[in-house]
PDB file of N, CA, C and O in Angstrom:
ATOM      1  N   UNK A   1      18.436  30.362   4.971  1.00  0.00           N
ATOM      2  CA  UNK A   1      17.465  31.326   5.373  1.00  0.00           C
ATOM      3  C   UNK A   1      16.075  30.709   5.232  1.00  0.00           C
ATOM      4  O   UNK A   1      15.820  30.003   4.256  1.00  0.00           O
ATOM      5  N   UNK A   2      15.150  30.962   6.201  1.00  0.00           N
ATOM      6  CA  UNK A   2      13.734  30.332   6.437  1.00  0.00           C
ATOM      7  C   UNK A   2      13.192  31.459   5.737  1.00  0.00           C
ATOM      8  O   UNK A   2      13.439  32.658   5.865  1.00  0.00           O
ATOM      9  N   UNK A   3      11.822  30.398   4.402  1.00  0.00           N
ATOM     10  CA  UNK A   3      11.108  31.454   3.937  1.00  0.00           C
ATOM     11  C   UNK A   3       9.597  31.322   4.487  1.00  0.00           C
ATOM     12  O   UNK A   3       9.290  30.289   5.083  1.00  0.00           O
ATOM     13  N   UNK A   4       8.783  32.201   4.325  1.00  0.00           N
ATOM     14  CA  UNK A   4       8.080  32.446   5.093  1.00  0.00           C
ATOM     15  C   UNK A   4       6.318  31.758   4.107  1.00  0.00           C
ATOM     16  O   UNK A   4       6.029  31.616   2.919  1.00  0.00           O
ATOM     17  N   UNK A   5       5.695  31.556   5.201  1.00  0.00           N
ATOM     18  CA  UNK A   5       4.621  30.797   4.064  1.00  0.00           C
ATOM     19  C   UNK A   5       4.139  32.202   3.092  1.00  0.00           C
ATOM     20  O   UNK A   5       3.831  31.828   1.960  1.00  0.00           O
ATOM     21  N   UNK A   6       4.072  32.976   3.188  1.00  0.00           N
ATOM     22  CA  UNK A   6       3.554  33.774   1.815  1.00  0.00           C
ATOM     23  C   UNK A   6       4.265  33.691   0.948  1.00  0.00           C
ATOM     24  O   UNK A   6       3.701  33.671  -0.146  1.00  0.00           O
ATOM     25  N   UNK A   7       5.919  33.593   0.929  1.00  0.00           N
ATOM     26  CA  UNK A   7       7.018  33.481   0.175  1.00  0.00           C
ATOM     27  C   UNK A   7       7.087  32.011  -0.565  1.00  0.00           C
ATOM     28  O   UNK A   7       7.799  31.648  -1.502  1.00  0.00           O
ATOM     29  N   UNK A   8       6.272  31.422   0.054  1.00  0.00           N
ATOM     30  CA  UNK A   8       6.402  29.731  -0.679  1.00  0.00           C
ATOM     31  C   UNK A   8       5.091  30.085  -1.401  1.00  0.00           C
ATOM     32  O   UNK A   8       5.118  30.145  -2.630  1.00  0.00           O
ATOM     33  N   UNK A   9       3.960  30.323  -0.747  1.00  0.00           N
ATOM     34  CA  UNK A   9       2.799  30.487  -2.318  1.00  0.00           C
ATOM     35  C   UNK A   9       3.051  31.627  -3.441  1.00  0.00           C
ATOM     36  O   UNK A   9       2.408  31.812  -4.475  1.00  0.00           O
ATOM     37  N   UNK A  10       4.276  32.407  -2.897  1.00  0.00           N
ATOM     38  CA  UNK A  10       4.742  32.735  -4.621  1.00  0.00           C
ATOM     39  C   UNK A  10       5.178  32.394  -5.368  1.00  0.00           C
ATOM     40  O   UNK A  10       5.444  33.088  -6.349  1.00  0.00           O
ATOM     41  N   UNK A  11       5.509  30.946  -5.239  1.00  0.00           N
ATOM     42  CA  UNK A  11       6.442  30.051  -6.817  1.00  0.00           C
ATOM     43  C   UNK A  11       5.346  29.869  -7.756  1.00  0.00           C
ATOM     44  O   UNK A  11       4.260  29.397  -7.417  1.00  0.00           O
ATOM     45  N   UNK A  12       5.677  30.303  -9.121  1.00  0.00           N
ATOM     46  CA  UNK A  12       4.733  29.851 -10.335  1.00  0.00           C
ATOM     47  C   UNK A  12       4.812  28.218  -9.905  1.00  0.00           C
ATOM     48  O   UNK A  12       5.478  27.554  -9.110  1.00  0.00           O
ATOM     49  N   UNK A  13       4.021  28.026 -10.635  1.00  0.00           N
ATOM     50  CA  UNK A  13       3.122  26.819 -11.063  1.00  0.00           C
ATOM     51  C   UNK A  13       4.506  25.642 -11.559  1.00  0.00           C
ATOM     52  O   UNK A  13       4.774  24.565 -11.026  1.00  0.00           O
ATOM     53  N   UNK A  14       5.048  26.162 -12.482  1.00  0.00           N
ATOM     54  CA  UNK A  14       6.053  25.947 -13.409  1.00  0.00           C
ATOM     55  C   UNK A  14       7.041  25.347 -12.793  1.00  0.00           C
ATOM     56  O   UNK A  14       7.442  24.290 -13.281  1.00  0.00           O
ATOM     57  N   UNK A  15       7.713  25.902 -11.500  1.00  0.00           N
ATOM     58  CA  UNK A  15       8.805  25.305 -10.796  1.00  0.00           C
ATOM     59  C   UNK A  15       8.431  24.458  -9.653  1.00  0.00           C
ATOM     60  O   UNK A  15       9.155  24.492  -8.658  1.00  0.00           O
ATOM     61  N   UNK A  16       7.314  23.647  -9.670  1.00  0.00           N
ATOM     62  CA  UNK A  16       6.701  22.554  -9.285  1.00  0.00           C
ATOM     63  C   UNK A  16       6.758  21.259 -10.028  1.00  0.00           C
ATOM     64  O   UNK A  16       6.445  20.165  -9.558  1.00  0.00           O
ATOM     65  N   UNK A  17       7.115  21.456 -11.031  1.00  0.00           N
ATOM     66  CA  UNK A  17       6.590  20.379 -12.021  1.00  0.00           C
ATOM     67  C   UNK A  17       7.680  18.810 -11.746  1.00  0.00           C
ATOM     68  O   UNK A  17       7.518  17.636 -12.078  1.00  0.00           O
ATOM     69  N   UNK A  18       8.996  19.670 -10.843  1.00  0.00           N
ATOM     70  CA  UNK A  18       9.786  18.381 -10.350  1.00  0.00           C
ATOM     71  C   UNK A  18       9.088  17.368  -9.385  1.00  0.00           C
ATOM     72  O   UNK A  18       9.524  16.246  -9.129  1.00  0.00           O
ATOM     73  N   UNK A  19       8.005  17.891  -8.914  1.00  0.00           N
ATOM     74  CA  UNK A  19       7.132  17.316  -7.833  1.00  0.00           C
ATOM     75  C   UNK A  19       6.509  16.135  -8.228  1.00  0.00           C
ATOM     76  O   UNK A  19       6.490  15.160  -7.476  1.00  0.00           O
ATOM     77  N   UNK A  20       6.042  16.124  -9.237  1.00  0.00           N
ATOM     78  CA  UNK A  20       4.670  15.316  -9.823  1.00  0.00           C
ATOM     79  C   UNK A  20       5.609  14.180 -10.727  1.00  0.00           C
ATOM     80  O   UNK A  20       6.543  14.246 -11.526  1.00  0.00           O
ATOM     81  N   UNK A  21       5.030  13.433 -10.293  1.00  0.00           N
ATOM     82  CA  UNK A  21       5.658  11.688 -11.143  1.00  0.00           C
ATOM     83  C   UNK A  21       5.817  12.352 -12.731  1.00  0.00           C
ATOM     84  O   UNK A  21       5.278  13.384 -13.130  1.00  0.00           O
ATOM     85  N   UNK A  22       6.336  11.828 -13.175  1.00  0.00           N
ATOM     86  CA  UNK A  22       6.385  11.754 -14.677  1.00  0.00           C
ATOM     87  C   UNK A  22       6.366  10.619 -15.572  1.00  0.00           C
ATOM     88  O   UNK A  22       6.192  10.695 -16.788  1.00  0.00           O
ATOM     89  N   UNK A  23       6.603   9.288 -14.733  1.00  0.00           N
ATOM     90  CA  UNK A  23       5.981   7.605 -15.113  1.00  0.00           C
ATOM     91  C   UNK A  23       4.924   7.325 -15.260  1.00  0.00           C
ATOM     92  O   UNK A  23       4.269   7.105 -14.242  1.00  0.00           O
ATOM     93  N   UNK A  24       4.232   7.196 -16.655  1.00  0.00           N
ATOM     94  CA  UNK A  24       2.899   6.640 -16.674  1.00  0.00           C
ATOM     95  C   UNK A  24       2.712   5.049 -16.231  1.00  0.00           C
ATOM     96  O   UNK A  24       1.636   4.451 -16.216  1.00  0.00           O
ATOM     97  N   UNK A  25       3.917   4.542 -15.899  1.00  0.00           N
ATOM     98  CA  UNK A  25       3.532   3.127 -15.910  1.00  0.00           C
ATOM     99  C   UNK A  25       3.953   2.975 -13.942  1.00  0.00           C
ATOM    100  O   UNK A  25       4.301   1.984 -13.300  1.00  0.00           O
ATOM    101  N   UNK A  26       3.789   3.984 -13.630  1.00  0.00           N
ATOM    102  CA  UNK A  26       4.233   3.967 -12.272  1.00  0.00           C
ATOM    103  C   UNK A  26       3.345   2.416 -11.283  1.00  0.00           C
ATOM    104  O   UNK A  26       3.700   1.416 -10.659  1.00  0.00           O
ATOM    105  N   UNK A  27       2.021   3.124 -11.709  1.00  0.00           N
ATOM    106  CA  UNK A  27       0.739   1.817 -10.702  1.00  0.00           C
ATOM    107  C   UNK A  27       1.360   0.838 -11.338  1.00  0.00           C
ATOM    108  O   UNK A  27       1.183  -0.022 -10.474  1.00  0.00           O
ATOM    109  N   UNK A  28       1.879   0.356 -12.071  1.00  0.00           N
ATOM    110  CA  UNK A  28       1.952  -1.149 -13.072  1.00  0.00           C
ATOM    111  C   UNK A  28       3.030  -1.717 -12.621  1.00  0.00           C
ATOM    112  O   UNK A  28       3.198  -2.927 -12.466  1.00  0.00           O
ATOM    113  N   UNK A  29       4.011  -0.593 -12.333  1.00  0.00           N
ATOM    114  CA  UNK A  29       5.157  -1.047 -11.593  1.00  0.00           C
ATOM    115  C   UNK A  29       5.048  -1.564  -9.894  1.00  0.00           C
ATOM    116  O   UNK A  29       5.629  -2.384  -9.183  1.00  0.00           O
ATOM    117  N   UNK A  30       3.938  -0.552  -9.737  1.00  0.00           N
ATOM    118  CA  UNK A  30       3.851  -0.767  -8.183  1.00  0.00           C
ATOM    119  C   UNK A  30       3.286  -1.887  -7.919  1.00  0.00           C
ATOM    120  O   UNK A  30       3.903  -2.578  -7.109  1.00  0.00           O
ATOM    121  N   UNK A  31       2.002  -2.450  -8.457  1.00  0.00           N
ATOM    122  CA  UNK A  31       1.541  -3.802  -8.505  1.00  0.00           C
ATOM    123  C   UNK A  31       2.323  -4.742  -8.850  1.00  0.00           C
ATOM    124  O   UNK A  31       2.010  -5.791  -8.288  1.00  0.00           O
ATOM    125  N   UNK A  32       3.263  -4.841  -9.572  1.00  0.00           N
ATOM    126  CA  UNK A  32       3.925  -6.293 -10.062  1.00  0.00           C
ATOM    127  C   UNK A  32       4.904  -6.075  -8.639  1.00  0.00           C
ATOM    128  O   UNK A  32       5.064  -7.070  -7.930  1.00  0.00           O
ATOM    129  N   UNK A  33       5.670  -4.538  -8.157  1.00  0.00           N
ATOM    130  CA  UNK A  33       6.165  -5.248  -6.599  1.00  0.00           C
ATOM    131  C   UNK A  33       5.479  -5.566  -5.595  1.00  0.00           C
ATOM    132  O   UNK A  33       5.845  -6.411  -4.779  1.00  0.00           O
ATOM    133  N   UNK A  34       4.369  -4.907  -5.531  1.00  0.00           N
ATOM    134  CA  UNK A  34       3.705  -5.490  -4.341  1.00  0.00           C
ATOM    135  C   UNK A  34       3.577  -7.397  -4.422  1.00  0.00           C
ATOM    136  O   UNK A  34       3.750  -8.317  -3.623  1.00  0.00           O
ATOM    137  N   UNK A  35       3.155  -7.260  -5.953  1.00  0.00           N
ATOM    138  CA  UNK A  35       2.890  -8.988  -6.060  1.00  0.00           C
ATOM    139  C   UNK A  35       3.970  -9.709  -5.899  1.00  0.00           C
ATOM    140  O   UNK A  35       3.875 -10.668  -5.132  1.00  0.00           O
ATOM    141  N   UNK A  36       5.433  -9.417  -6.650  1.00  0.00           N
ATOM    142  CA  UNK A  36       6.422 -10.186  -6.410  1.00  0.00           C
ATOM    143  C   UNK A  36       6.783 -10.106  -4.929  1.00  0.00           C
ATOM    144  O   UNK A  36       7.440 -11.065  -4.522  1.00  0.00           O
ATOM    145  N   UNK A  37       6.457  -9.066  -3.957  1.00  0.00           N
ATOM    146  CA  UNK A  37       7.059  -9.075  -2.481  1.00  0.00           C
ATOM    147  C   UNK A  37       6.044  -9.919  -1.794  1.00  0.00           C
ATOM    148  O   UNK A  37       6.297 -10.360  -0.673  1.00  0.00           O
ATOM    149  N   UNK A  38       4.464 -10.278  -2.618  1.00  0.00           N
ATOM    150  CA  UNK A  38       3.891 -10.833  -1.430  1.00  0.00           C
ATOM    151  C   UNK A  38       4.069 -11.883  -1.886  1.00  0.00           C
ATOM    152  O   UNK A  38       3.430 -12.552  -1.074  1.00  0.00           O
ATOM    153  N   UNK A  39       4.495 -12.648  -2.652  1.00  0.00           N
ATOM    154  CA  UNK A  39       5.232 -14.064  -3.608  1.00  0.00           C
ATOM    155  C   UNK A  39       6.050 -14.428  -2.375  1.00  0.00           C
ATOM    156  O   UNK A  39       5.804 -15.487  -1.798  1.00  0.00           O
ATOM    157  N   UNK A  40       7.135 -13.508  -1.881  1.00  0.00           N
ATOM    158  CA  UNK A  40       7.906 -13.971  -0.717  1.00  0.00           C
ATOM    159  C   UNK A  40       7.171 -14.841   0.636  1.00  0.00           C
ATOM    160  O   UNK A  40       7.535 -15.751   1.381  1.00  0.00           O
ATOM    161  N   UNK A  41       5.939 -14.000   0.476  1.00  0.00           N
ATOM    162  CA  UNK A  41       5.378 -14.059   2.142  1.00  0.00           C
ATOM    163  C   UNK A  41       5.039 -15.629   2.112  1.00  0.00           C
ATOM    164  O   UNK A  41       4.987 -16.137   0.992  1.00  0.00           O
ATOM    165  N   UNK A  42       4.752 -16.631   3.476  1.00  0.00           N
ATOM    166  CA  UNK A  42       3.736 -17.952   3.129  1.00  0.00           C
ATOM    167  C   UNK A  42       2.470 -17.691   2.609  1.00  0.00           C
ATOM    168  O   UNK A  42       1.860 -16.625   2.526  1.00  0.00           O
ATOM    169  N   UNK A  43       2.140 -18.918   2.243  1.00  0.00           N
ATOM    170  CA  UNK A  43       0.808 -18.537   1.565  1.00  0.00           C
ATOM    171  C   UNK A  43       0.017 -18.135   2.259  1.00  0.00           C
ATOM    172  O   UNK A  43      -0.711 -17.213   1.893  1.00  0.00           O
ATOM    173  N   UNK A  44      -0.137 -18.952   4.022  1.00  0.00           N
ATOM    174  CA  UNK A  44      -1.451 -18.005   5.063  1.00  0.00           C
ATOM    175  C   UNK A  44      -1.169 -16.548   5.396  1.00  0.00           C
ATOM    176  O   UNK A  44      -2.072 -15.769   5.704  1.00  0.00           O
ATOM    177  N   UNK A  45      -0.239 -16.299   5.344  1.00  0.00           N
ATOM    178  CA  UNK A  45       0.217 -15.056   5.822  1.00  0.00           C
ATOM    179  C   UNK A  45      -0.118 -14.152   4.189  1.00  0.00           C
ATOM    180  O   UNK A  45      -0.847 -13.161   4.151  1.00  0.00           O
ATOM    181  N   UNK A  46       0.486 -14.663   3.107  1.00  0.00           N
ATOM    182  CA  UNK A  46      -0.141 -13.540   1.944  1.00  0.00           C
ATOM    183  C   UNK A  46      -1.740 -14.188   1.229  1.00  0.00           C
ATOM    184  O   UNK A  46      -1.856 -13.931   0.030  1.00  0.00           O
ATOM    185  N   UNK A  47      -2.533 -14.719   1.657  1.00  0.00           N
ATOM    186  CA  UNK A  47      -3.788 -14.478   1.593  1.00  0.00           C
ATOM    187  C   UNK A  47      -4.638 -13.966   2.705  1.00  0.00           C
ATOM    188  O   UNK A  47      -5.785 -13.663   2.379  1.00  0.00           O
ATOM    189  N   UNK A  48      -4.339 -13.827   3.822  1.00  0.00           N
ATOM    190  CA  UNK A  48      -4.756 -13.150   4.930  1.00  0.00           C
ATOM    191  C   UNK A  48      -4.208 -11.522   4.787  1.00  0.00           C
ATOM    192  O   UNK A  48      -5.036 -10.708   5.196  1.00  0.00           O
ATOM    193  N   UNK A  49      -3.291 -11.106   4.411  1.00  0.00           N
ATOM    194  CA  UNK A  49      -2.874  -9.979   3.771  1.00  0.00           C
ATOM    195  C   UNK A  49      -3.763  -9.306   2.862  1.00  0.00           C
ATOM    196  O   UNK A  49      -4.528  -8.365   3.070  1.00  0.00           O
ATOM    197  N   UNK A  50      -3.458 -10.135   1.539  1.00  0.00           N
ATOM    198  CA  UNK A  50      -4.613  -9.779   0.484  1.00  0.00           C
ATOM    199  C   UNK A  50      -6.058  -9.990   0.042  1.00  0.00           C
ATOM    200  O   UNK A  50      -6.711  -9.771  -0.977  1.00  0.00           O
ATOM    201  N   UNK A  51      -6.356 -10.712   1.712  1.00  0.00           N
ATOM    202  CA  UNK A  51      -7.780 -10.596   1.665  1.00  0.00           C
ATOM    203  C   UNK A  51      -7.873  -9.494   2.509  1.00  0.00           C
ATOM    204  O   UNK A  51      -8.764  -8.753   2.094  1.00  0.00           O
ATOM    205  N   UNK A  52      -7.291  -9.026   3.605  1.00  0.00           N
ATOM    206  CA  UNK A  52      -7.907  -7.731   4.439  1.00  0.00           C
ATOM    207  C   UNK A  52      -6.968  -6.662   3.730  1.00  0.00           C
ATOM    208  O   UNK A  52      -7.718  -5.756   4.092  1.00  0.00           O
ATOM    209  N   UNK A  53      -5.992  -5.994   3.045  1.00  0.00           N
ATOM    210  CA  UNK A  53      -5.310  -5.103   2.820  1.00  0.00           C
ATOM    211  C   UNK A  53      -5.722  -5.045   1.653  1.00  0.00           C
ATOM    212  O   UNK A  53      -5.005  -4.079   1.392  1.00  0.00           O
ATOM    213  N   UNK A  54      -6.210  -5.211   0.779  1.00  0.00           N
ATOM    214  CA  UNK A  54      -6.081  -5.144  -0.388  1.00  0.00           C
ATOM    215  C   UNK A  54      -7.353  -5.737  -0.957  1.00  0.00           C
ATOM    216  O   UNK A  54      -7.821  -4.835  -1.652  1.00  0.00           O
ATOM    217  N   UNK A  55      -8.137  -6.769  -1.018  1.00  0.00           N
ATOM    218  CA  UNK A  55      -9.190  -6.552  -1.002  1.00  0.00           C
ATOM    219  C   UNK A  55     -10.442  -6.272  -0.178  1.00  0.00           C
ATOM    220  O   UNK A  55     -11.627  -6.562  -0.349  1.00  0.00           O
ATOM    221  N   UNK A  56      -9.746  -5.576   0.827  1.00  0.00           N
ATOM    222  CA  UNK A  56     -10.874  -4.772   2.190  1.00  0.00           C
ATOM    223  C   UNK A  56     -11.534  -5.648   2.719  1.00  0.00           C
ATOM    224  O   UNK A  56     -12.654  -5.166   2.886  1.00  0.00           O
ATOM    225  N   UNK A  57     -11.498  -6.974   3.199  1.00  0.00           N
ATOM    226  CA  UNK A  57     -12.597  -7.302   3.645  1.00  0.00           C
ATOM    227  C   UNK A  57     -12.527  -7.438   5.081  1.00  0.00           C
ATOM    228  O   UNK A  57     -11.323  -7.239   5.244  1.00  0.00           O
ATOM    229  N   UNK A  58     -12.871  -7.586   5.913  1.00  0.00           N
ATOM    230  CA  UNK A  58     -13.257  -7.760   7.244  1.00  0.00           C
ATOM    231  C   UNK A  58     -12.426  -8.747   8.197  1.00  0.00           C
ATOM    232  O   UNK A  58     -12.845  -9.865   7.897  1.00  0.00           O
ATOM    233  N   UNK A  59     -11.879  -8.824   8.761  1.00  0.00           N
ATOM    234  CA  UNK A  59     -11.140 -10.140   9.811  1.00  0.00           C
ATOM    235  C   UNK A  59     -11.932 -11.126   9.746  1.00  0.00           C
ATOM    236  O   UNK A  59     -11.454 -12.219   9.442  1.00  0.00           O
ATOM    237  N   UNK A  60     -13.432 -10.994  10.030  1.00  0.00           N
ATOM    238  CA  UNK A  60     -14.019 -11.946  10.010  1.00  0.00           C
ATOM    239  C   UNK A  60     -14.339 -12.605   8.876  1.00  0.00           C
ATOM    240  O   UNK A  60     -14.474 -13.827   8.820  1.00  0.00           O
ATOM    241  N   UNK A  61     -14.512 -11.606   7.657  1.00  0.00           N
ATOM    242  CA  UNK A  61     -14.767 -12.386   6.415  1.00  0.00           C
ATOM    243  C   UNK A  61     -13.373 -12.929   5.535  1.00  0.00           C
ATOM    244  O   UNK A  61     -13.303 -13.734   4.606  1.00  0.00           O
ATOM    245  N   UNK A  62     -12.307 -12.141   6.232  1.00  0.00           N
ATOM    246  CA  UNK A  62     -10.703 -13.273   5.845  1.00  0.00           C
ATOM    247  C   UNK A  62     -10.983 -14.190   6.092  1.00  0.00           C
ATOM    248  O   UNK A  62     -11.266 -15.009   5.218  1.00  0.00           O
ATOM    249  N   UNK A  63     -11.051 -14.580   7.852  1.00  0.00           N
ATOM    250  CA  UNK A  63     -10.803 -15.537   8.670  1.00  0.00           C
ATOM    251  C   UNK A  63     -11.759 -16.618   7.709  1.00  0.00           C
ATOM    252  O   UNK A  63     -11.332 -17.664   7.220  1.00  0.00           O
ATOM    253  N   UNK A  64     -12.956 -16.160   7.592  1.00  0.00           N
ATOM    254  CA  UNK A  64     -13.733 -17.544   6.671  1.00  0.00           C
ATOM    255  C   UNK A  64     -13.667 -18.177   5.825  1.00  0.00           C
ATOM    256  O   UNK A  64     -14.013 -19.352   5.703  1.00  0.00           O
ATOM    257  N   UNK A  65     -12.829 -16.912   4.511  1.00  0.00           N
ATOM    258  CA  UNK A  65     -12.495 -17.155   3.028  1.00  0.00           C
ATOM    259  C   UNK A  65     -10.920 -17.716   3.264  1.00  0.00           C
ATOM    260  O   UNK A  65     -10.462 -18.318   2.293  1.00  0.00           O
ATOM    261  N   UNK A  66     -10.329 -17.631   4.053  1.00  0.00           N
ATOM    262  CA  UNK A  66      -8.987 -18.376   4.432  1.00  0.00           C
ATOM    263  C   UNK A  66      -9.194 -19.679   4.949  1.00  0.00           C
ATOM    264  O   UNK A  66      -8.378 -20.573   4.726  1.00  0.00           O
ATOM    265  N   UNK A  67     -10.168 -19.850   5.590  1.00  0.00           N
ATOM    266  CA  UNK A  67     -10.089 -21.084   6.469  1.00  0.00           C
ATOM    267  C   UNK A  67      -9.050 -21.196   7.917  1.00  0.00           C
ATOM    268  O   UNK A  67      -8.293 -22.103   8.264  1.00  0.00           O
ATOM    269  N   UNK A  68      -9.407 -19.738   8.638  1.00  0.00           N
ATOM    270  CA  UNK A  68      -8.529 -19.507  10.070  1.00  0.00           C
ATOM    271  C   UNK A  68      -9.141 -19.121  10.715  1.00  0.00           C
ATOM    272  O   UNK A  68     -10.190 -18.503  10.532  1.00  0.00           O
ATOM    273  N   UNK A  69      -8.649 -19.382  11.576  1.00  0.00           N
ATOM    274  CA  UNK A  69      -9.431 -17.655  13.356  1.00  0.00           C
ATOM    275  C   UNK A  69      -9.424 -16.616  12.681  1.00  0.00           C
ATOM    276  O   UNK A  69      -8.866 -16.339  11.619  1.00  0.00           O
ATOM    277  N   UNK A  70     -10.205 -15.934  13.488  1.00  0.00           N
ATOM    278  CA  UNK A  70      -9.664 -14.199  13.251  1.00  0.00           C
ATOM    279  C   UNK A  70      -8.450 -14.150  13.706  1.00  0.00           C
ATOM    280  O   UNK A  70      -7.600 -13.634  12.980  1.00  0.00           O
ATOM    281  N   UNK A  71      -8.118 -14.599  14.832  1.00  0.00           N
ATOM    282  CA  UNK A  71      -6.924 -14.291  15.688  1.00  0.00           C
ATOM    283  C   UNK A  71      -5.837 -14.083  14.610  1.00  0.00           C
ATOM    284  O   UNK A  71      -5.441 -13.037  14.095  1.00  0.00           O
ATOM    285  N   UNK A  72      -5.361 -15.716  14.356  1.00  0.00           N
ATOM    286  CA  UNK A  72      -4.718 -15.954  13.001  1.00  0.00           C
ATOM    287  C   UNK A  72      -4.288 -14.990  11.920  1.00  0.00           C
ATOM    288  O   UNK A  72      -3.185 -14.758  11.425  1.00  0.00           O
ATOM    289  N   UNK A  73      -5.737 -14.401  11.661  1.00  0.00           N
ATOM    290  CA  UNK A  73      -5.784 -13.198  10.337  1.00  0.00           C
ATOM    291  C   UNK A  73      -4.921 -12.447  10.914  1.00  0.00           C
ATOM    292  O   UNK A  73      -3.781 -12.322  10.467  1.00  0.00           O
ATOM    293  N   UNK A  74      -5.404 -11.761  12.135  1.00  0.00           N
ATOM    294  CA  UNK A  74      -5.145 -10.371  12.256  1.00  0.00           C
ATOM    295  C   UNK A  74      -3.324 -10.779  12.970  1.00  0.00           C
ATOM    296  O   UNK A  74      -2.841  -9.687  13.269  1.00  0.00           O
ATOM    297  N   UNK A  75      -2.486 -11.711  13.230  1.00  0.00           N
ATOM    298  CA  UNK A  75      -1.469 -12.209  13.520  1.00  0.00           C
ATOM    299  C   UNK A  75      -1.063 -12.255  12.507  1.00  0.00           C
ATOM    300  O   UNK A  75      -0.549 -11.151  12.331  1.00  0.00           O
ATOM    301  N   UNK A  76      -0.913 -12.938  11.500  1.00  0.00           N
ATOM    302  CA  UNK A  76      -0.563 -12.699  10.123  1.00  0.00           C
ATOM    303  C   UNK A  76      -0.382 -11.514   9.211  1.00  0.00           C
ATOM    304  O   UNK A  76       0.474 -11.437   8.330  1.00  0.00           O
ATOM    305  N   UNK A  77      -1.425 -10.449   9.564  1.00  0.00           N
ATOM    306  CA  UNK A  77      -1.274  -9.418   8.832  1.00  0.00           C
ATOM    307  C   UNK A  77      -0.299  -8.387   9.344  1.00  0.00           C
ATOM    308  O   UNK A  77       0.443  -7.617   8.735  1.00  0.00           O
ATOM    309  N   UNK A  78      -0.568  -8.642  11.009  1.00  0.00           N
ATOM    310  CA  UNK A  78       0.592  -8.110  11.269  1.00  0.00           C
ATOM    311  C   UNK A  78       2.155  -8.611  11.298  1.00  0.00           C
ATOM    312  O   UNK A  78       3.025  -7.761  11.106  1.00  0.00           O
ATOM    313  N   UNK A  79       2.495  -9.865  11.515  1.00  0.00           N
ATOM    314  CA  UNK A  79       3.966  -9.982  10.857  1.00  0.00           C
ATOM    315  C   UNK A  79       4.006  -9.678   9.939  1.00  0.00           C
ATOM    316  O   UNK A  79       5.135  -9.203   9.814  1.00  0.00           O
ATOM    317  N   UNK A  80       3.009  -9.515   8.194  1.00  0.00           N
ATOM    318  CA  UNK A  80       3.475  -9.639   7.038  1.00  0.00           C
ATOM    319  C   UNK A  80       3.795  -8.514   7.103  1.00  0.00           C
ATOM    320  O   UNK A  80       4.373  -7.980   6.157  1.00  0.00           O
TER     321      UNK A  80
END
């Protein structure tokens, strides 16, 4: 049976609580996989990654701090 949206903002508070993480070490976990999965990648392909995904910077300012094209960067980031 379909409940209706007024019927869903009547659950207390209380029978939510399955929702919400309960791992404090969740980010700590998530960083050591991200790092061990980008360990897999080549090295141009996971510093062109973790220079534009992760530390935000620009195609153009990868491409410089890598030593590539832009082209390159943005080819790389997308296979990885």
């Amino acid at each position: 049976m379909r409940t209706t949206g007024a019927q869903a903002l009547d659950s207390p508070i209380e029978d939510a609580t399955e929702l919400f993480a309960q791992d404090d070490h969740i980010g700590a976990e998530s960083a050591y996989d991200l790092r061990r999965l980008l360990d897999q990648l080549p090295s141009k392909m996971r510093e062109a990654i973790q220079c534009v995904k992760i530390d935000g910077l620009s195609v153009a300012e990868a491409a410089s701090r890598c030593g590539m094209s832009k082209s390159a960067v943005k080819v790389n980031v997308h296979r990885g």
